[in-house]
TIGU-228591 format. One record per residue (C-alpha): residue number from 1; residue in one letter; y negated, z negated, x negated. Coordinates in steps of 0.2 Angstrom, whole numbers, plus 5000, padded with zeros to 4 digits. Layout:
N
+-----+------+------+------+------+
:  nr : rest :   c2 :   c3 :   c1 :
+-----+------+------+------+------+
: NUM :    a :    Y :    Z :    X :
...
+-----+------+------+------+------+
! end
This chain:
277
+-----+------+------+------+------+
:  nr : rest :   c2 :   c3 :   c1 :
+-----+------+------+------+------+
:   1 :    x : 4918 : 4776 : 4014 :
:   2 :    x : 4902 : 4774 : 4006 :
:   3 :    x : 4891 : 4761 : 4009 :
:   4 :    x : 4902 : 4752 : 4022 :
:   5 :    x : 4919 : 4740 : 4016 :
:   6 :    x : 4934 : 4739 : 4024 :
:   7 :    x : 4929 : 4722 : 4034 :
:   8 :    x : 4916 : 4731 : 4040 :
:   9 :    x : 4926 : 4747 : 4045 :
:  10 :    x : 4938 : 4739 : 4054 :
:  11 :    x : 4925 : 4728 : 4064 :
:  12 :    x : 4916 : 4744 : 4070 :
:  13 :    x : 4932 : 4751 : 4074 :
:  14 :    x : 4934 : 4737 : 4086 :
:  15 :    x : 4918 : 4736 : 4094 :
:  16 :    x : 4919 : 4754 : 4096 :
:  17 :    x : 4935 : 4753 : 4109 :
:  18 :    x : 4927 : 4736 : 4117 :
:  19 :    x : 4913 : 4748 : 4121 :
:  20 :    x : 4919 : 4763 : 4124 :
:  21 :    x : 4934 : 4759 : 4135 :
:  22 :    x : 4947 : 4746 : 4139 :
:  23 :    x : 4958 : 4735 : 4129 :
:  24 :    x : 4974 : 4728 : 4132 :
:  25 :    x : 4964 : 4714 : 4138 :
:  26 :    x : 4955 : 4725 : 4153 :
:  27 :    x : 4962 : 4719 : 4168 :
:  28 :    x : 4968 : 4735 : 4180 :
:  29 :    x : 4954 : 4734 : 4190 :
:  30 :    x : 4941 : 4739 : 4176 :
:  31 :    x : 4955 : 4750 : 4170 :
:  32 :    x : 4955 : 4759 : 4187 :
:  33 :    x : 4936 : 4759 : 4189 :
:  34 :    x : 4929 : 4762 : 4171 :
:  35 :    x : 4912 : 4767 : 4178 :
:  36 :    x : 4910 : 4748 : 4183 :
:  37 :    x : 4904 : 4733 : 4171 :
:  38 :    x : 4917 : 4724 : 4165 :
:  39 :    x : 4917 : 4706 : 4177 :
:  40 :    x : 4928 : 4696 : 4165 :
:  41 :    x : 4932 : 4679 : 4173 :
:  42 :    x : 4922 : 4665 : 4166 :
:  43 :    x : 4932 : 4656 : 4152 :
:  44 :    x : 4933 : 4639 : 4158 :
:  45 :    x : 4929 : 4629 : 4174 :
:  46 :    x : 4926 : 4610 : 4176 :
:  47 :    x : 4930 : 4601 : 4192 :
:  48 :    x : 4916 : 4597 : 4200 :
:  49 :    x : 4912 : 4586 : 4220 :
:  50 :    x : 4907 : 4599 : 4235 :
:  51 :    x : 4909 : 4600 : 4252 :
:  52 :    x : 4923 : 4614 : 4260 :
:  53 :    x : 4923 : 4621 : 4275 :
:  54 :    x : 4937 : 4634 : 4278 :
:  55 :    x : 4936 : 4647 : 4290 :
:  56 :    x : 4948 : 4661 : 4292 :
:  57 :    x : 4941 : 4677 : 4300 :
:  58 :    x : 4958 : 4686 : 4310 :
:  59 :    x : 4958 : 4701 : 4321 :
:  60 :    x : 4960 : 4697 : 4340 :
:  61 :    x : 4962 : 4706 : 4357 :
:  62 :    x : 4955 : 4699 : 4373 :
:  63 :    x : 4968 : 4697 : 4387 :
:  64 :    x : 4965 : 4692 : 4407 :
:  65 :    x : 4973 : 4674 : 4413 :
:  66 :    x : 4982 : 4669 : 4396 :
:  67 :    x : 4994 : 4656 : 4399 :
:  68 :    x : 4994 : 4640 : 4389 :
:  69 :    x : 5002 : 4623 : 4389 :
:  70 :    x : 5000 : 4605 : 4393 :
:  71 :    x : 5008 : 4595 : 4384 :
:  72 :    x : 5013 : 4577 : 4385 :
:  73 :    x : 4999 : 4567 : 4375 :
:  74 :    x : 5014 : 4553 : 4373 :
:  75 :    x : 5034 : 4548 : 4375 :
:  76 :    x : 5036 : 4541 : 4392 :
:  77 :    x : 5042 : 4547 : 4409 :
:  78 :    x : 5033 : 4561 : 4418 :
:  79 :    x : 5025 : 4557 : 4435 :
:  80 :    x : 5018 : 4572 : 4443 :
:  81 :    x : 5004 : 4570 : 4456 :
:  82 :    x : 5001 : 4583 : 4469 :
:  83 :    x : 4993 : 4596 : 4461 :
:  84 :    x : 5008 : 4601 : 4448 :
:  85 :    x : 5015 : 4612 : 4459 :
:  86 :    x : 5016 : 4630 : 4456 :
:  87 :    x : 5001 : 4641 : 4462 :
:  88 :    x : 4993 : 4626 : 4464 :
:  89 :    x : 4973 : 4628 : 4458 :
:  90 :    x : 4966 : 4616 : 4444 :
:  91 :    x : 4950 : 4612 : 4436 :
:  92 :    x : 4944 : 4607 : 4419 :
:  93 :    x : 4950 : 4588 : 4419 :
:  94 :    x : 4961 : 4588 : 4432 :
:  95 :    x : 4975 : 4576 : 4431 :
:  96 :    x : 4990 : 4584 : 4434 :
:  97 :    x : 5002 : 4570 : 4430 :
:  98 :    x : 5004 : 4552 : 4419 :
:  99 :    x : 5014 : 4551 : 4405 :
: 100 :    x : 5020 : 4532 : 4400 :
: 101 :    x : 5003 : 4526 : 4412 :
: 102 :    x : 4994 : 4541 : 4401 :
: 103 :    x : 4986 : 4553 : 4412 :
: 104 :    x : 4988 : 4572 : 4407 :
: 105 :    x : 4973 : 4584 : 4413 :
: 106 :    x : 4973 : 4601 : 4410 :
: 107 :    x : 4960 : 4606 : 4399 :
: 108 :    x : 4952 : 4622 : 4406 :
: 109 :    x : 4953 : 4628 : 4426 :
: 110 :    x : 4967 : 4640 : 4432 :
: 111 :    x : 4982 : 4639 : 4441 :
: 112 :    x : 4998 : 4630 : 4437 :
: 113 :    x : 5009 : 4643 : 4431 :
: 114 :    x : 5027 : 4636 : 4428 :
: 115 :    x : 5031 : 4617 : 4427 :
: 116 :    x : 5043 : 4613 : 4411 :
: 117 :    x : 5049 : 4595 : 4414 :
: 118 :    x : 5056 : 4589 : 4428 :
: 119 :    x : 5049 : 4573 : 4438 :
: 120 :    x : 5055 : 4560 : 4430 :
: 121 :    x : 5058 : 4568 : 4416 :
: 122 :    x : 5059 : 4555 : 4399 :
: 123 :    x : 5047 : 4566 : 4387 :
: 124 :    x : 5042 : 4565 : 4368 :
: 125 :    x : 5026 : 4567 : 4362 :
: 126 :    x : 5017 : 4585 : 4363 :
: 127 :    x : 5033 : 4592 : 4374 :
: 128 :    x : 5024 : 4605 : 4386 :
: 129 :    x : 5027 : 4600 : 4403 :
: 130 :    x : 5018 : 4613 : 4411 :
: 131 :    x : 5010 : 4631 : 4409 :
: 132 :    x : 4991 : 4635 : 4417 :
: 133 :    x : 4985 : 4653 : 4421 :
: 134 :    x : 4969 : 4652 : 4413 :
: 135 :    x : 4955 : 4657 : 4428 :
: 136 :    x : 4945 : 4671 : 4416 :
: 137 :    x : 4947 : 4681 : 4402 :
: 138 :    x : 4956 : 4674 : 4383 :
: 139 :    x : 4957 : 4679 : 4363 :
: 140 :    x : 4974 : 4680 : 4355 :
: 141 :    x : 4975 : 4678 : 4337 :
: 142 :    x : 4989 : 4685 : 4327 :
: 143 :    x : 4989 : 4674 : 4311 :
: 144 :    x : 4998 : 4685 : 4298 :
: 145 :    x : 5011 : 4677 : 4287 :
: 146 :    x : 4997 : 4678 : 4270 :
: 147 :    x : 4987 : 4666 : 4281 :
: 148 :    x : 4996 : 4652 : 4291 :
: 149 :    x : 4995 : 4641 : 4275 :
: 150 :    x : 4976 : 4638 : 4280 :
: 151 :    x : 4977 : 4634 : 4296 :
: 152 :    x : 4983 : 4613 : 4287 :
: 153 :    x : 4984 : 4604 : 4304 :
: 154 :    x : 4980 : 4616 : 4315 :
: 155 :    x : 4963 : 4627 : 4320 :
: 156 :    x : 4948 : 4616 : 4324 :
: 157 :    x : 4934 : 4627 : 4333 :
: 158 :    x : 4933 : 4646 : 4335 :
: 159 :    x : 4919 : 4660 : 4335 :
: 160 :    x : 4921 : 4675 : 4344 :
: 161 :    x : 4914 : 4692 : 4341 :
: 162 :    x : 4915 : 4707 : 4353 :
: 163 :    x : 4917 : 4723 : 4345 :
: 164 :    x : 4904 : 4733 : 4355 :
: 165 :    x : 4901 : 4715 : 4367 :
: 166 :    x : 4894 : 4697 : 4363 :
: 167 :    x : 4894 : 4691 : 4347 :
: 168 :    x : 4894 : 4672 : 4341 :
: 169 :    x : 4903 : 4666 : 4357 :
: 170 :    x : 4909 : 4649 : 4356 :
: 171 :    x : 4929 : 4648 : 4364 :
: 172 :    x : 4940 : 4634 : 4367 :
: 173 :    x : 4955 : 4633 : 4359 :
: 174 :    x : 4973 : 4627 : 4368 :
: 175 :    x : 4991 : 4627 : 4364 :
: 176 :    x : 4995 : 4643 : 4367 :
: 177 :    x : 5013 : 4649 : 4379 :
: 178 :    x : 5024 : 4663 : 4370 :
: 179 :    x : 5015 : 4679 : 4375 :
: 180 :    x : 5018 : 4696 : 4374 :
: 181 :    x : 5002 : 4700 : 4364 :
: 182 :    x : 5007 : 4691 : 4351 :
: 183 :    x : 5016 : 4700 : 4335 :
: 184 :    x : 5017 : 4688 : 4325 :
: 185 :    x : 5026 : 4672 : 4327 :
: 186 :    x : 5011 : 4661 : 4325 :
: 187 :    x : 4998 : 4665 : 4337 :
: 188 :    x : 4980 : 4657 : 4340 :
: 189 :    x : 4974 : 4656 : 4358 :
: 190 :    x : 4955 : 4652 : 4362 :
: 191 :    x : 4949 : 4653 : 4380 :
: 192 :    x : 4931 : 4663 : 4382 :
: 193 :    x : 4918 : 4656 : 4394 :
: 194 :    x : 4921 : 4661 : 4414 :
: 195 :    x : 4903 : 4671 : 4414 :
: 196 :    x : 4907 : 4679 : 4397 :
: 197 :    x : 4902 : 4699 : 4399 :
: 198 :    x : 4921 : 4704 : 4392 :
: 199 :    x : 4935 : 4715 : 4398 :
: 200 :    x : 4954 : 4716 : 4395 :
: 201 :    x : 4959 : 4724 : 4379 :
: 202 :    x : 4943 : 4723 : 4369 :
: 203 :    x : 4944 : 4721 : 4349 :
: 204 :    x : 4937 : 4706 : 4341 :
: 205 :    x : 4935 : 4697 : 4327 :
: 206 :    x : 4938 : 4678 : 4328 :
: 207 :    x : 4930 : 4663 : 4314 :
: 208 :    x : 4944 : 4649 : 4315 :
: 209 :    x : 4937 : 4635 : 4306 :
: 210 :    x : 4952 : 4625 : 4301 :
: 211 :    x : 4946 : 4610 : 4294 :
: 212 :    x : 4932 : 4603 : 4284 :
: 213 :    x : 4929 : 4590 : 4269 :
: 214 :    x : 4915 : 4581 : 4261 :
: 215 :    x : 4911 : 4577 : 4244 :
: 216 :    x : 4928 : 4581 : 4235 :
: 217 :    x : 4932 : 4587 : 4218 :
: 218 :    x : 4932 : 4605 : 4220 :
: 219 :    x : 4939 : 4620 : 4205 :
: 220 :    x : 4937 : 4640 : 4209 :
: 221 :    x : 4951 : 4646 : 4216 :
: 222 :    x : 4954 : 4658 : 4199 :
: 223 :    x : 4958 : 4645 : 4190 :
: 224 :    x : 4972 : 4638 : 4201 :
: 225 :    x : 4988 : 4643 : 4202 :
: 226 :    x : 4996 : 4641 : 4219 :
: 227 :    x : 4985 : 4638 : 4236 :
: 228 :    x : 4994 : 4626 : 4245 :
: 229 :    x : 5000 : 4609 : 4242 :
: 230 :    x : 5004 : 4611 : 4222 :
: 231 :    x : 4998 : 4624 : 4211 :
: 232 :    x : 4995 : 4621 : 4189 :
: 233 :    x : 4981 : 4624 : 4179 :
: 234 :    x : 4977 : 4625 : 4161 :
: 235 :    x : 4967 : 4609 : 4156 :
: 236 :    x : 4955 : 4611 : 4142 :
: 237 :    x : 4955 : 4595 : 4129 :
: 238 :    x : 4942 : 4588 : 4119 :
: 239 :    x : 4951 : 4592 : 4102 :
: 240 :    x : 4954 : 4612 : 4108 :
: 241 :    x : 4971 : 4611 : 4114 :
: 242 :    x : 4977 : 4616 : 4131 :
: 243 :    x : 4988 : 4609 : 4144 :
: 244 :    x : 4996 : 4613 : 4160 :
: 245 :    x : 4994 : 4601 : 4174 :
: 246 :    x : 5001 : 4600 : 4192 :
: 247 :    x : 4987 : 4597 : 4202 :
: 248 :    x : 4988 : 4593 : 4220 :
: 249 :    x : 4979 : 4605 : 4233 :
: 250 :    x : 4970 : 4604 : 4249 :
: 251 :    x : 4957 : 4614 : 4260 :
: 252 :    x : 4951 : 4630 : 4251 :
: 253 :    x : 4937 : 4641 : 4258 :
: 254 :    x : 4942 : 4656 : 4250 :
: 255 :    x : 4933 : 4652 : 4235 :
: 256 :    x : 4935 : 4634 : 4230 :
: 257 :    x : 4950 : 4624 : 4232 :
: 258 :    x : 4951 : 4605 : 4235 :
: 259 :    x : 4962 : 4596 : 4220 :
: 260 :    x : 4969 : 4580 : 4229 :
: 261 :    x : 4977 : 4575 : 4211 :
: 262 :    x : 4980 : 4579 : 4195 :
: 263 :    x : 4961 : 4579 : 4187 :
: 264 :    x : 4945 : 4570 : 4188 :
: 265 :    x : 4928 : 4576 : 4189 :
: 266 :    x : 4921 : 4582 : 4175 :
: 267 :    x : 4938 : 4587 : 4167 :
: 268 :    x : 4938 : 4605 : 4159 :
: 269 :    x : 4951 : 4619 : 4164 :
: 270 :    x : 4954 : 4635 : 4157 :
: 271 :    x : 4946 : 4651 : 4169 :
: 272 :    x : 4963 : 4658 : 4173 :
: 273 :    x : 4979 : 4647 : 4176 :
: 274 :    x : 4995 : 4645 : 4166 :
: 275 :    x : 5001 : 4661 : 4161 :
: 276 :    x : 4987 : 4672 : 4166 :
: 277 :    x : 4973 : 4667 : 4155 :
+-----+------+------+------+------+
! end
């Protein structure tokens, strides 16, 4: 090898399978699509204060008169007035019974479907003591299994978009009654507008925002393992070592993810978690 040592053999060798294809270090993306750059993941990351919003984009069919419940807003006995029987009509914020001196409306108009409790009735908190026939049409939502993590407490507000229909249509959200559209066992009800230009069986796309929070401390979601409650993460210290912490998790927005505790701002984490990177 004239002109060229050893050292410098070997180091064009590996530059020359860097460049020319993948490593052991490739993931099996770049693998699968040589033609591509490679996108490796940034080494670290440090934790840094923004504001979250999650929204989880589902698939969702519109139904006619979807059922939902009232529920008890507290424990107490149940006294019905006279529009809780069955057929009878209701509007948006008519009270339909008292709970413990509480009064119970439904939340949207339609026609009371099926009453749950019995006059008199000693109730806890959130029981459903009736079921309304909503007066127009309704979204359900299947929430798949890879998803009802994010829905925390419960969705918040919903967009709706028609496939071939209106798009950005606001829809209220109520506790839904088991229906036979749903497939999954968690479903998501939102009621459409009465003057909303839909009809039965129509494809959709739903925005649930599930929660917001401001001003948190916030890591990519790369660098985290786990997405609910507890995950780990590879802390980068100031004298080059590394160490795992448990970190606790909140809201993510598919990108960020909130760390409840574990790390402060500014602290330095490695771009991939515990036994990844």
């Amino acid at each position: 090898m004239p002109g060229m040592t050893r050292a410098r053999f070997a180091a064009a060798l590996v530059t020359a399978a860097v460049v020319g294809g993948c490593t052991t270090a490739c993931t099996a993306q770049q693998a699968a699509n040589p033609d591509r750059g490679v996108e490796a993941p940034p080494a670290m990351a440090q934790v840094e204060r923004r504001s979250l919003t999650s929204t989880v984009v589902l698939s969702g069919t519109i139904v006619p008169n979807p059922e939902f419940l009232v529920e008890a807003p507290a424990a107490g006995q149940v006294a019905y007035t006279d529009r809780s029987a069955v057929g009878s009509s209701v509007d948006a914020g008519d009270e339909i019974a008292r709970v413990d001196g509480q009064s119970v409306v439904s939340p949207a108009p339609g026609a009371i479907a099926e009453m749950r409790a019995a006059d008199a009735t000693k109730v806890v908190p959130r029981i459903p003591i009736a079921v309304v026939a909503y007066r127009g049409f309704g979204v359900v939502v299947d929430v798949p299994v890879s998803e009802q993590y994010r829905l925390y407490e419960g969705a918040v507000t919903a967009t709706v978009n028609v496939t071939g229909g209106p798009s950005g249509v606001v829809c209220q959200l109520v506790p839904t009654a088991p229906v036979p559209y749903a497939k999954e066992a968690v479903g998501v009800l939102c009621l459409l507008p009465l003057d909303a230009a839909v009809a039965s069986g129509l494809e959709t796309k739903v925005g649930l925002n599930t929660g917001s929070r401001a001003d948190v401390l916030t890591l990519p979601l790369q660098a985290v393992s786990g997405r609910s409650g507890q995950g780990r993460v590879s802390r980068l210290n100031p004298d080059g070592s590394r160490e795992t912490i448990t970190v606790g998790l909140g809201l993510t927005d598919g990108v960020y993810i909130e760390i409840v505790s574990g790390l402060e701002a500014g602290d330095t984490v490695a771009g991939l978690p515990p036994g990844v990177g």
